[in-house]
N, C-alpha and C positions, 0 to 999 in steps of 0.2 A: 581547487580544494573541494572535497565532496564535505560538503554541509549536509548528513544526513543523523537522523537522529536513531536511536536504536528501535528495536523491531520489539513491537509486543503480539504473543503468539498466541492467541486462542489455546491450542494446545502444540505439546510438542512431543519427540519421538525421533526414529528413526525412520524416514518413510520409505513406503516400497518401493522396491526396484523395480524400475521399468525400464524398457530397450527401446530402439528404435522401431517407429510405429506402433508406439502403445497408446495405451490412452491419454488423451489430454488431461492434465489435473484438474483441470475447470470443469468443462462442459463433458468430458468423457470419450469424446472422440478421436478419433484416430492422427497419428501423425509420422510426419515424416522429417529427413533430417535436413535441418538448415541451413544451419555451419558447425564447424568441426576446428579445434584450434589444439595446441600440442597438449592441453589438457585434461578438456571438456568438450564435450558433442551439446549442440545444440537444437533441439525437436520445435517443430512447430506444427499445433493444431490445425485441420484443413477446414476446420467450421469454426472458430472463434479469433482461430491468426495468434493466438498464445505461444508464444515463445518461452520453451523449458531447456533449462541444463537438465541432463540427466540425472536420475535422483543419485545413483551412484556415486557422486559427487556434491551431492548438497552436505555442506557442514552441520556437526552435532551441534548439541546444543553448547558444550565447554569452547569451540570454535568460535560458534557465536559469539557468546558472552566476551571470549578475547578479544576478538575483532572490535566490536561495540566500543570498548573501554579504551580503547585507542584515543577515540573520539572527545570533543571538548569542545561541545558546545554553551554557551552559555544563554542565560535569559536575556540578559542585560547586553547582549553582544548587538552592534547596531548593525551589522553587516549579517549575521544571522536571520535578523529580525527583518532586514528588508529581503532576503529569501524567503520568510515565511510567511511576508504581505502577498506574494503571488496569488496565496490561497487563502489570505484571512481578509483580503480587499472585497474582493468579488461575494465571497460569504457575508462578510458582516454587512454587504450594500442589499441582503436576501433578506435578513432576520427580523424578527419583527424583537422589539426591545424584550429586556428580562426573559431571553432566551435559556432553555438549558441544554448542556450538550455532554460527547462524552470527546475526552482525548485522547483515541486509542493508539496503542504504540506512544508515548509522550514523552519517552526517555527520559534519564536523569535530569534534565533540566527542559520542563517542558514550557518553552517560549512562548510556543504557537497558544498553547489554555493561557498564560497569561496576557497575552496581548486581546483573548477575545475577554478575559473578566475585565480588562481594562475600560474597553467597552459597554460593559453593564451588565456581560449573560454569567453564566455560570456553568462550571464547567468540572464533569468526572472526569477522574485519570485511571487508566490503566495501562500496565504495561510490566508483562510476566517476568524483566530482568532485576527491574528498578523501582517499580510501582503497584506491585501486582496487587489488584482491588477485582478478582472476579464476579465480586459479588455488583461491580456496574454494569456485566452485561445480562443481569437478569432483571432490569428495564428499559423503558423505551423515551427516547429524547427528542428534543426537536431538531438536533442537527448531531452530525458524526464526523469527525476528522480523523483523517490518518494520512500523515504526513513520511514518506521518507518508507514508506512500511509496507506495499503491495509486495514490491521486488524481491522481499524474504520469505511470505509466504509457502507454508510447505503443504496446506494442506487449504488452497483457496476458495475452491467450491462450499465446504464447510464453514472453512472462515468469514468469507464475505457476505454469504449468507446467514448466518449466523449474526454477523451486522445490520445487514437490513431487517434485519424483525425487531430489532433494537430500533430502529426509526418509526416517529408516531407518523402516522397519514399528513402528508404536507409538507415533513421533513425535509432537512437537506446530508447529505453525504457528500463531504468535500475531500478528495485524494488529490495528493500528490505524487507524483511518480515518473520519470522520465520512460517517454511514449516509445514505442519500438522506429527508430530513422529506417529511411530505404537500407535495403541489404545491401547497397553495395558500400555503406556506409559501416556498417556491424563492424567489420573486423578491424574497425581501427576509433570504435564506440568506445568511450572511457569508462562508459558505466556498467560494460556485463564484467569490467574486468575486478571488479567487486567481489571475493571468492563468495557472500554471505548472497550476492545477489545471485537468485537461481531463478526469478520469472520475469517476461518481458513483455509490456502487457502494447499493445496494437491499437490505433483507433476501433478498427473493429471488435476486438475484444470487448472495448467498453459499449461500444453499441449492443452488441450480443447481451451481454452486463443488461442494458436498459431495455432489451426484451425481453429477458429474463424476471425482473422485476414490474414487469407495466410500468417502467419508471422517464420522467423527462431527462434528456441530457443535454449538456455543452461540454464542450472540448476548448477548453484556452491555453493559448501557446504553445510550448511542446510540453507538461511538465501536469498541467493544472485538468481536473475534470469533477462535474459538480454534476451531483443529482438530483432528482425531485421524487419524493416517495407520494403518489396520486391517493 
C-alpha cells in the first residue's frame, strides 16, 4: 500500500510540453527516451539521470486533488508513523534541540510535523491542497522536510530551489522519495505507476542537487536523502 502523503506545489498550472529530447525539468539539459509503456513515454536527463513522464501526460491540478483524497493517512496511524521514522530518525539524531522547521507538502494529516514537535522542535506547514500557508516560504529554517512529495513535482528546478533558500546556513533538508531502481527493473516499479507521479529522481540526481547547492549529502536506503546547507 503506498503510504504517501499529498503533494504541496510551490506553484501550479498546466506545464509545457516537451517531446523527446527536450530539456530536462531540472538542470535543463537534454534527454533522451528511457522507457515507453502503453500510456506514457519516459525521458531521462543525460547530465542529472532525472527521469520525466512526459509533460503531456502529467495531471491538472482537479486530477491531483482526486488522486490525493483517495488517501487516508492518519497521525495516529502507527504503521504510518514507522514509514515516516525512516526520515524523522536520522533528522532528529542532526538537530540541535528547539529546532524550527517547515513541513512542506504535509497533507491533511501531517504525522511527520507532529512526530518532530513531539520531540521539542517546531514546525511550519504548508501544503497548497490542504494547508496552504505561503506566507512560510517567505523565511528561512533550520531544517526542511518533504516527504512523499519530489515525485509530483511539475516545476522542480524552481521548486527546490526555491526551498533551499528557505534553509538557514547549517540547515538540514530531509526528502523522501523512492530512488530511480536499475532499468531493468522500471517496468515492473510500483511507483511510476502512480498517474500523479511524473519525476524519478536517481542517486545522481541528487548528487548533481549537492553541487548545485555547495551542499553535504547522504543517501540512505532506497527511499531516504538528507542535506547539509554549508
Amino acid at each position: 500500500m503506498c503510504r504517501r502523503k499529498a503533494v504541496c506545489l510551490i506553484q501550479t498550472g498546466v506545464p509545457t510540453i516537451l517531446t523527446n529530447n527536450a530539456a530536462c525539468p531540472l538542470c535543463g539539459e537534454q534527454t533522451t527516451l528511457y522507457f515507453k509503456d502503453y500510456w506514457r513515454d519516459y525521458l531521462q536527463c543525460r547530465q542529472c539521470e532525472l527521469v520525466h513522464v512526459e509533460p503531456a501526460k502529467w495531471p491538472d491540478v482537479q486530477a491531483e486533488r482526486a488522486h490525493y483524497d483517495l488517501h487516508n493517512n492518519q497521525v495516529d496511524d502507527p504503521a504510518y508513523r514507522a514509514f515516516l521514522a525512516r526520515l524523522a530518525t536520522p533528522l532528529l539524531n542532526r538537530l540541535p534541540p528547539h529546532s524550527e522547521g517547515l513541513d512542506f507538502g504535509c497533507g491533511p494529516g501531517p504525522a511527520l510535523a507532529t512526530m518532530l514537535e513531539e520531540a521539542g522542535h517546531r514546525v511550519a506547514l504548508h501544503d497548497v491542497f490542504f494547508r496552504p500557508n505561503p506566507s512560510a516560504l517567505e523565511r528561512q529554517y533550520d531544517f526542511i522536510t518533504a516527504t512523499e512529495v519530489l515525485e509530483h513535482l511539475h516545476r522542480p528546478s524552481e521548486e527546490l530551489d526555491r526551498l533551499w533558500r528557505c534553509l538557514k546556513s547549517g540547515g538540514w533538508f530531509g526528502i523522501m522519495t523512492r530512488r530511480l531502481p536499475e532499468k531493468a527493473a522500471f517496468d515492473r516499479w510500483h511507483y511510476r505507476r502512480d498517474p500523479t507521479h511524473v519525476l524519478f529522481f536517481a542517486d545522481q540526481t541528487f548528487r548533481w542537487l549537492a553541487a548545485r547547492w555547495l551542499a553535504e549529502m547522504e543517501l540512505m536506503g532506497k527511499d531516504v536523502v538528507i542535506f547539509r546547507a554549508m
